[in-house]
RODRENSE-782737 format. One line per 10 residues: number of its first residue (from 1); their letters; for each residue x, y, z of N, C-alpha, C. Coordinates in steps of 0.02 Angstrom, whole numbers, plus 50000, padded with zeros to 5 digits. Atoms other than C-alpha are relative to their C-alpha. Example, Ala and Ser with C-alpha at 12.3 -4.5 7.8 and 13.67 -1.06 7.14 Angstrom:
1 = AS = 50045,49941,50000,50615,49775,50390,50045,50060,50000  49958,49941,49997,50684,49947,50357,49961,50055,50037
END
This chain:
1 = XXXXXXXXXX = 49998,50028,50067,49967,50986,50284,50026,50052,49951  49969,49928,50042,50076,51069,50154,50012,49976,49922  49981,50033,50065,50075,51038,49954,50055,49981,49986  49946,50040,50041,50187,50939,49849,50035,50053,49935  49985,49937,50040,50213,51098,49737,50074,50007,49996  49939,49967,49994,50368,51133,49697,50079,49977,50027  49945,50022,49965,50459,51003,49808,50038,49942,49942  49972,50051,50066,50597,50862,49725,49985,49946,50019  49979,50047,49969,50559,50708,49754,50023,49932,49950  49951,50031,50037,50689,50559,49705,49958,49923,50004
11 = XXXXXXXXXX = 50030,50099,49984,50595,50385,49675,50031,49963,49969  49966,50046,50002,50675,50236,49658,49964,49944,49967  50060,50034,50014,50588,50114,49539,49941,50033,49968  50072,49979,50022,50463,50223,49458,49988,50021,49943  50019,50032,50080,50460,50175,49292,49925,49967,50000  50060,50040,50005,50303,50087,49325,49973,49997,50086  50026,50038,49932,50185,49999,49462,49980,50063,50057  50007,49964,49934,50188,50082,49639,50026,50079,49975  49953,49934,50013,50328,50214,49613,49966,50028,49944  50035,49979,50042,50235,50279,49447,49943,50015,50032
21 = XXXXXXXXXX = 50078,49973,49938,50071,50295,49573,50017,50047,50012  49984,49929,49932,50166,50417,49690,50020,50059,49954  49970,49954,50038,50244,50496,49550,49939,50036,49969  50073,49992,50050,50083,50547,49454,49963,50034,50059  50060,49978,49935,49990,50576,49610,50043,50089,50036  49961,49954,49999,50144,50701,49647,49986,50063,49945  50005,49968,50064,50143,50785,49483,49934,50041,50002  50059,49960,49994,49961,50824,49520,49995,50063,50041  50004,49939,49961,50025,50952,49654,50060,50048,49964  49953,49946,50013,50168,51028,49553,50082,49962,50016
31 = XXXXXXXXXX = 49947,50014,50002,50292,50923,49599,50048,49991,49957  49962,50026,50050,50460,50883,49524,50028,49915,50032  50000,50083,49986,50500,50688,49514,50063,49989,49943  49938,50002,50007,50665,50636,49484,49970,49906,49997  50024,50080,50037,50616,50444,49385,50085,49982,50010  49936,50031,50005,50767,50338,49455,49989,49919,49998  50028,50060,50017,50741,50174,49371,50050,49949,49938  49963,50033,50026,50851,50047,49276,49969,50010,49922  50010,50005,50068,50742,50036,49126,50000,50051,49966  50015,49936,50038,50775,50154,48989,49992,49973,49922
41 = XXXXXXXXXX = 50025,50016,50065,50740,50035,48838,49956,49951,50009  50068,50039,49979,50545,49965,48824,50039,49910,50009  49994,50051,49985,50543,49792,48873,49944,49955,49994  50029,50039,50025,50430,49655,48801,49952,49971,50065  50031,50026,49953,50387,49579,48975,49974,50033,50063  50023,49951,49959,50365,49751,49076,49979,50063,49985  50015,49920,50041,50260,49906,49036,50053,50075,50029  49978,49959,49980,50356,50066,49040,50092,50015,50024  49932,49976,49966,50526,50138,49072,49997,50076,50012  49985,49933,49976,50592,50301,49131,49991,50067,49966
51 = XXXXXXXXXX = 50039,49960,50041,50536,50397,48972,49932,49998,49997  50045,49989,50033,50398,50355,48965,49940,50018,50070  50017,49962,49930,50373,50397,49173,49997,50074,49955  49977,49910,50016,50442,50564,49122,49954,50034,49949  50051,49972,50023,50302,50599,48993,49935,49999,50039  50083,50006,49956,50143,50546,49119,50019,50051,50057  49984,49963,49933,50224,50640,49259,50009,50073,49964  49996,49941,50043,50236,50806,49129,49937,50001,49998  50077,50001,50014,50059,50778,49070,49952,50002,50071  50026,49999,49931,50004,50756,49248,50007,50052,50032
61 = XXXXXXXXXX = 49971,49922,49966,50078,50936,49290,50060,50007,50034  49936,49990,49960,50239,50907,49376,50053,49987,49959  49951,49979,50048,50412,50921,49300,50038,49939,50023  49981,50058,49978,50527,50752,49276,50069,49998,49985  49938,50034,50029,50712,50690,49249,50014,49942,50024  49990,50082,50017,50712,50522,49197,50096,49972,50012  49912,50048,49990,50899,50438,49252,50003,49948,50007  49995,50078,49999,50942,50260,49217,50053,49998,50057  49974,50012,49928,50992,50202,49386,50006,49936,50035  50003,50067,49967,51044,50046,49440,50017,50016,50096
71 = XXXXXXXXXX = 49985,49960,49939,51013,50086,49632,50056,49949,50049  49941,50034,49947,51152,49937,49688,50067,50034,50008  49926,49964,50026,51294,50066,49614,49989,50047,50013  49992,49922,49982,51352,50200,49720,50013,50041,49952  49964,49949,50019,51442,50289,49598,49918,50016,49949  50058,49978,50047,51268,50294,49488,49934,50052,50046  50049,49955,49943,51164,50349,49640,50017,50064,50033  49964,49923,49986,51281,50483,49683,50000,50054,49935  50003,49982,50073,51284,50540,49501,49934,50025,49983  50055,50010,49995,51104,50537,49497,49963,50070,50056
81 = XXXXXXXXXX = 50016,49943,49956,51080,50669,49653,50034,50037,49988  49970,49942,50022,51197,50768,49606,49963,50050,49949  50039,49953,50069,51103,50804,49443,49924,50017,50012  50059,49978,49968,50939,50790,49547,49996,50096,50016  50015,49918,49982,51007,50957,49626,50021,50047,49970  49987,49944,50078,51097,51027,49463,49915,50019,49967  50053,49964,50006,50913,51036,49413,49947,50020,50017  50040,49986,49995,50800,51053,49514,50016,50042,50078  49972,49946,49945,50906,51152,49661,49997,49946,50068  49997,50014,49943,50900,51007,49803,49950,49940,49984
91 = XXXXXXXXXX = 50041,50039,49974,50804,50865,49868,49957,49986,50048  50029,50003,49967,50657,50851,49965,49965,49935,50050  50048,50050,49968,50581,50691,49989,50042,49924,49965  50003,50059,50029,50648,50512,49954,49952,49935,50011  50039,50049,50019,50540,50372,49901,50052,49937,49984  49980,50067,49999,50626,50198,49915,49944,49937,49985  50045,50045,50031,50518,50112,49807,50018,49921,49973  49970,50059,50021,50638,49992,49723,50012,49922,50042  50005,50074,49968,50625,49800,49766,49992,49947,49967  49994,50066,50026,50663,49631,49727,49957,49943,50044
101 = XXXXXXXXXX = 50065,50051,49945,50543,49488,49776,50017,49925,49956  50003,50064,50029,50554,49301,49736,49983,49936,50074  50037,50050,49978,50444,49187,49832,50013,49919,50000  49977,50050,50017,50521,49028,49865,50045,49955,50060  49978,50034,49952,50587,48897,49995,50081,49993,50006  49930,49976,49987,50774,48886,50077,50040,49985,49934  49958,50035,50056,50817,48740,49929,49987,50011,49936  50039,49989,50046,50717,48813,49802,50043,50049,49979  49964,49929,50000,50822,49013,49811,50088,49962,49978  49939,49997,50006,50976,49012,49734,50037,50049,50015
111 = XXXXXXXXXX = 49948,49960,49969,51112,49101,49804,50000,50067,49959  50026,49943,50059,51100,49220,49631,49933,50041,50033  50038,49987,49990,50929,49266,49689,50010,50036,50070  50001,49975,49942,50945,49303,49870,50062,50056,50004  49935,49945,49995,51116,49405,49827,49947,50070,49967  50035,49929,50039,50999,49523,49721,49931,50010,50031  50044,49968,49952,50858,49525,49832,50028,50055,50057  49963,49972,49944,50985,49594,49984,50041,50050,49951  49930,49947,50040,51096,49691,49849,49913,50083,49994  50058,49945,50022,50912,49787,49779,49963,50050,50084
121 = XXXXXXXXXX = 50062,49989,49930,50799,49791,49961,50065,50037,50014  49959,49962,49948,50951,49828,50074,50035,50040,49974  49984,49946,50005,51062,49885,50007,50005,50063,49964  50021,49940,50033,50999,50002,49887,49954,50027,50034  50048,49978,49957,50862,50052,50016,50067,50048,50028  49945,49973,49945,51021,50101,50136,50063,50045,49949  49954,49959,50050,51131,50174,49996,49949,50060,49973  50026,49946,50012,51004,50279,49919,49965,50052,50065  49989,49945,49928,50971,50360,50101,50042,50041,50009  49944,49969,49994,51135,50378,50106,50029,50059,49974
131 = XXXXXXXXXX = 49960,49931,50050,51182,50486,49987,49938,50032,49978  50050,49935,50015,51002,50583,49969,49997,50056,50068  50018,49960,49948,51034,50618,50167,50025,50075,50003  49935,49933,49993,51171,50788,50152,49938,50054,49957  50042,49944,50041,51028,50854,50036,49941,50011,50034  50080,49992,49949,50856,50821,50145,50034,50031,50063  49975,49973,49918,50965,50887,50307,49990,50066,49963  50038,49939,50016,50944,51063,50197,49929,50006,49982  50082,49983,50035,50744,51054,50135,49990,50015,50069  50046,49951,49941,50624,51123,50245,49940,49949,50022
141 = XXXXXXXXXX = 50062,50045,49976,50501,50979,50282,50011,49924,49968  49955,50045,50060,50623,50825,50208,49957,49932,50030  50045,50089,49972,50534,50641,50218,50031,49947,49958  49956,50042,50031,50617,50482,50172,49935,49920,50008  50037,50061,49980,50482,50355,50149,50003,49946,49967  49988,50070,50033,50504,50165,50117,49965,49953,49982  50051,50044,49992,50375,50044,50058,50063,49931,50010  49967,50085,49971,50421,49877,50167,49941,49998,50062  50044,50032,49946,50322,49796,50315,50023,50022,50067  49985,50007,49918,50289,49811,50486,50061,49957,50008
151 = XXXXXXXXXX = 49938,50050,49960,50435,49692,50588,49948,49973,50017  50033,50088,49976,50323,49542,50604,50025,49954,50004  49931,50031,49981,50428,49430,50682,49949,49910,50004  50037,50064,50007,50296,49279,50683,50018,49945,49947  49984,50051,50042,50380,49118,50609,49959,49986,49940  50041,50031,50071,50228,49083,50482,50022,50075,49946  49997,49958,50065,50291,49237,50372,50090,49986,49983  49949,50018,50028,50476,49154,50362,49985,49953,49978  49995,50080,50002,50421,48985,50343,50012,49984,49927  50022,50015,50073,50377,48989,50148,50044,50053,49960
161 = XXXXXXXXXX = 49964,49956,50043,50511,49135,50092,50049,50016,50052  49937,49985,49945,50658,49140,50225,50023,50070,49978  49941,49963,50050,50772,49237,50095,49950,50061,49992  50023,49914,49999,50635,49377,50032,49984,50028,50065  49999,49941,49948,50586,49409,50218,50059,50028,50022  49931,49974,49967,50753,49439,50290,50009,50078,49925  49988,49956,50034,50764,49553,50138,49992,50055,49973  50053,49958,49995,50607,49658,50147,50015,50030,50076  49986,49967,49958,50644,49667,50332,50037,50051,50001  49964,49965,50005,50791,49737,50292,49991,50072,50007
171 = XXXXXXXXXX = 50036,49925,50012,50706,49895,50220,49983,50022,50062  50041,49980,49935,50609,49886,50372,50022,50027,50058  49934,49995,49948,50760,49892,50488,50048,50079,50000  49947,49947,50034,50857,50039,50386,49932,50059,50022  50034,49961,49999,50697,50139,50405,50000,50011,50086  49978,49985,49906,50699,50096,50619,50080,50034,50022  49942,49972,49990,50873,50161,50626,50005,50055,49987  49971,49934,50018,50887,50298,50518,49904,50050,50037  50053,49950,49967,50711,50375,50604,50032,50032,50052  49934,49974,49930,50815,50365,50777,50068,50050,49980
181 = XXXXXXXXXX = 49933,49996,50030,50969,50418,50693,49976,50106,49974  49994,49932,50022,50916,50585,50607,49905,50040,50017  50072,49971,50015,50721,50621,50646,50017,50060,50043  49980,49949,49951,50800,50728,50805,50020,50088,49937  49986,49933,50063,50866,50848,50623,49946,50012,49959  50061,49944,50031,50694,50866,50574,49996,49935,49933  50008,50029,50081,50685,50720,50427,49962,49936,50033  50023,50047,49992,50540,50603,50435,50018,49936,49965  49985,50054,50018,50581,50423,50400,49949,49955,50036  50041,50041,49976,50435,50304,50394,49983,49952,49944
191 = XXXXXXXXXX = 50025,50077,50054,50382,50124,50301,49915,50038,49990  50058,50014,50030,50236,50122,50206,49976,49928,49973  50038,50085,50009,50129,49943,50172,49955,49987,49981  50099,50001,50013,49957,49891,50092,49979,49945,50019  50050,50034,49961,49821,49801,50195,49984,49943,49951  50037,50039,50029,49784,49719,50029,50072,49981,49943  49968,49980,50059,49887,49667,49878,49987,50037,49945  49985,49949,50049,49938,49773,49754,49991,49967,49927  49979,50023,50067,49912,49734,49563,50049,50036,49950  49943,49954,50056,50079,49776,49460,50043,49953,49995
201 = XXXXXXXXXX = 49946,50056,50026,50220,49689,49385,50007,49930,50046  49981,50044,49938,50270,49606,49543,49947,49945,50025  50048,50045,49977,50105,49511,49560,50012,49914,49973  49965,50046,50054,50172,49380,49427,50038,49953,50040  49959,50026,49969,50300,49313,49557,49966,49986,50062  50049,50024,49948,50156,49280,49677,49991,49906,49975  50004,50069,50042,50156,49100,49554,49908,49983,49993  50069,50037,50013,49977,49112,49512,49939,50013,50074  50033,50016,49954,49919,49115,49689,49947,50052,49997  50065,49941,49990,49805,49296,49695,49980,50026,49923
211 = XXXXXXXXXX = 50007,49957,50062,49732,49352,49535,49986,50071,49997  50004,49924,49997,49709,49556,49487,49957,49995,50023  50085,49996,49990,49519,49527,49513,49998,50023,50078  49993,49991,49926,49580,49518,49701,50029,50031,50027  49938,49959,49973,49697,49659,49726,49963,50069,49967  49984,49912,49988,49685,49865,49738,50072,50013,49947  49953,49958,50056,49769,49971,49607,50035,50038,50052  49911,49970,49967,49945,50054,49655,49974,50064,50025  50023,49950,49978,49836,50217,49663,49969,50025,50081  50027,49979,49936,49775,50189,49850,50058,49989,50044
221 = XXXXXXXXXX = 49921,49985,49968,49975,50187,49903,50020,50063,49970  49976,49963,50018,49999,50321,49806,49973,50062,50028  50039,49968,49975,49860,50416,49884,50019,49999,50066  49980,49990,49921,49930,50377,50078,50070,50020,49994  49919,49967,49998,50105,50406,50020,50010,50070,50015  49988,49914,50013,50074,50594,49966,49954,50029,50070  50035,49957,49935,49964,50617,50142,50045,49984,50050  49961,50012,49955,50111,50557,50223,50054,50052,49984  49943,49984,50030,50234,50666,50124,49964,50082,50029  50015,49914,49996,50132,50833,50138,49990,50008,50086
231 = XXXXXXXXXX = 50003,49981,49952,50139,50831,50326,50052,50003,50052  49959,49954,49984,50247,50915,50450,50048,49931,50025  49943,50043,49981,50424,50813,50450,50020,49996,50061  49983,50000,49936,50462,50842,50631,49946,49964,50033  50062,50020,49957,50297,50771,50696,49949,49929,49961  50005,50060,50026,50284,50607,50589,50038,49952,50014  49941,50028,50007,50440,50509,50622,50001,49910,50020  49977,50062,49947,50476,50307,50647,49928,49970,50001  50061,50053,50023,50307,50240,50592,49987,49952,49971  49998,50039,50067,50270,50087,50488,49922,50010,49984
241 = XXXXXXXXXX = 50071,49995,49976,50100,50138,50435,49974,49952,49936  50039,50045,50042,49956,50045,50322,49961,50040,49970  50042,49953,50058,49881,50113,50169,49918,50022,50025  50056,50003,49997,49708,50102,50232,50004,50046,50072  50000,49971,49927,49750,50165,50426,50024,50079,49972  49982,49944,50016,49842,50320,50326,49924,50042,49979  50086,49960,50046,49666,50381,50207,49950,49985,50061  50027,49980,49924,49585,50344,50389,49985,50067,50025  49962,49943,49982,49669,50467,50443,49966,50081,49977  50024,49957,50042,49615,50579,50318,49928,50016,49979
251 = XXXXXXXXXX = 50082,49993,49997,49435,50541,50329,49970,49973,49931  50023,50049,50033,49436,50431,50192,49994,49919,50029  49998,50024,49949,49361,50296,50254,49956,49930,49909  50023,50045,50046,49277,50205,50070,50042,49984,49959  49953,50030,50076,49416,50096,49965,49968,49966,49971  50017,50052,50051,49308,50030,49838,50016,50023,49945  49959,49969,50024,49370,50155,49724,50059,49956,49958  49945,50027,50018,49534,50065,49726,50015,49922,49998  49995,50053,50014,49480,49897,49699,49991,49987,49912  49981,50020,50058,49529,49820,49516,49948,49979,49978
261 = XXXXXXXXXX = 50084,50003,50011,49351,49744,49514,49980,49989,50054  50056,49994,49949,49229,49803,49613,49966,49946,50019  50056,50054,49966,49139,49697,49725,50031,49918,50020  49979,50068,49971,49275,49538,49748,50032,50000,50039  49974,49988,49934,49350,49478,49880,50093,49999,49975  49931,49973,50022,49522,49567,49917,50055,49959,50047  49932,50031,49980,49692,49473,49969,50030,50037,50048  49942,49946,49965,49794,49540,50126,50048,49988,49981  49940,50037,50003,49952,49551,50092,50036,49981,50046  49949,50049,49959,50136,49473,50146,49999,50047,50070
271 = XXX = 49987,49976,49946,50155,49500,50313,49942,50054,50043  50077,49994,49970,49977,49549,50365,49968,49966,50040  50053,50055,49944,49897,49449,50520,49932,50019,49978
END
């Protein structure tokens, strides 16, 4: 196990929600956090943009540069690491946080929708790999971790969202490849997932179905992320693991903590038997 001190890591999405968890939880060891997130002017219907990451992740102890980043555009994501390692000398760790979700049947999804689910998940999952990999092949313990799902291939998790699974898989897919592909050079690549739902922006597009009362704060992903991040990149690789099996791990073994209110009953999430 080795601190977060000192290392860069590039999140995708962490203006808010999840990515703002890891980031903060980062910051607490010294890290630097590289906020790569579209929003850079507040927004009426979502808390937070990339300034206002970049002050909690300061106040939290770790050092930030906020970049408005639309992660579907190479030339912005290349632009973006570059200035990652103009300031902070390199890249250590990527976080593929960013994701599009819309819940909804084959005739229901409009073509609009499912293009920007597959444009955000895939291929900004697989583009921002891309061009953070030339920099994690130099760090010294480089990890590329993705929140997406196991490969649960069981018809009842297409039946009711065809379009977002194929699109979440995706992630899921880019992470089985590029483990095979480069873990042999020393760079862990593994999914991350929560046992339960999550309460943050994205819950909204659930249509009502789980309320907060029934969901775990972003903080007990953010807590298995960084025990996944601080340990030795060669000897992690090609996992999809579960928030709860990670703090296991670790000999945390009580999430009540990270329930929104204590004492109700909690929701598994998508793609959870």
């Amino acid at each position: 196990m080795v601190s977060l001190k000192g290392k860069t890591l590039f999140i995708t999405g962490a203006s808010r929600g999840i990515g703002l968890a890891v980031a903060l939880k980062a910051a607490t060891d010294g890290a630097n956090i590289v906020v790569a997130a579209k929003t850079a002017e507040p927004n009426p219907k979502l808390p937070g943009t990339i300034y206002s990451a970049a002050e909690a992740i300061e106040k939290a102890g770790g050092k930030a540069l906020p970049l408005a980043v639309d992660i579907r555009e190479e030339s912005q994501l290349v632009a973006a690491v570059e200035k990652a390692e103009e300031t902070f000398g390199g890249i250590d760790i990527l976080i593929n946080n960013a994701s599009a979700i819309f819940l909804a049947g084959t005739l229901e999804t409009s073509m609009k929708r499912f293009d920007l689910m597959n444009q955000v998940n895939v291929r900004g999952t697989f583009l921002a790999s891309k061009v953070c990999l030339p920099y994690l092949l130099k760090a010294k313990n480089p990890h590329i971790l993705t929140f997406s799902p196991p490969l649960n291939l069981k018809p009842h998790w297409f039946k009711n969202h065809t379009a977002y699974t194929m699109a979440k898989y995706g992630m899921s897919m880019t992470v089985l490849g590029l483990a095979a592909e480069f873990s042999a050079q020393g760079i862990a690549v593994n999914a991350l997932w929560p046992q339960t739902v999550i309460h943050t922006a994205a819950l909204a597009m659930l249509g009502g179905l789980v309320s907060p009362d029934n969901c775990r704060t972003p903080e007990i992903m953010a807590d298995a992320a960084c025990a996944i991040l601080r340990r030795d990149s060669r000897a992690c690789s090609g996992h999809f693991y579960i928030d709860e099996e990670v703090l296991a791990e670790e000999g945390i073994t009580d999430f009540s903590p990270y329930a929104v209110v204590a004492g109700q009953q909690l929701f598994p999430d998508l793609f959870i038997d």
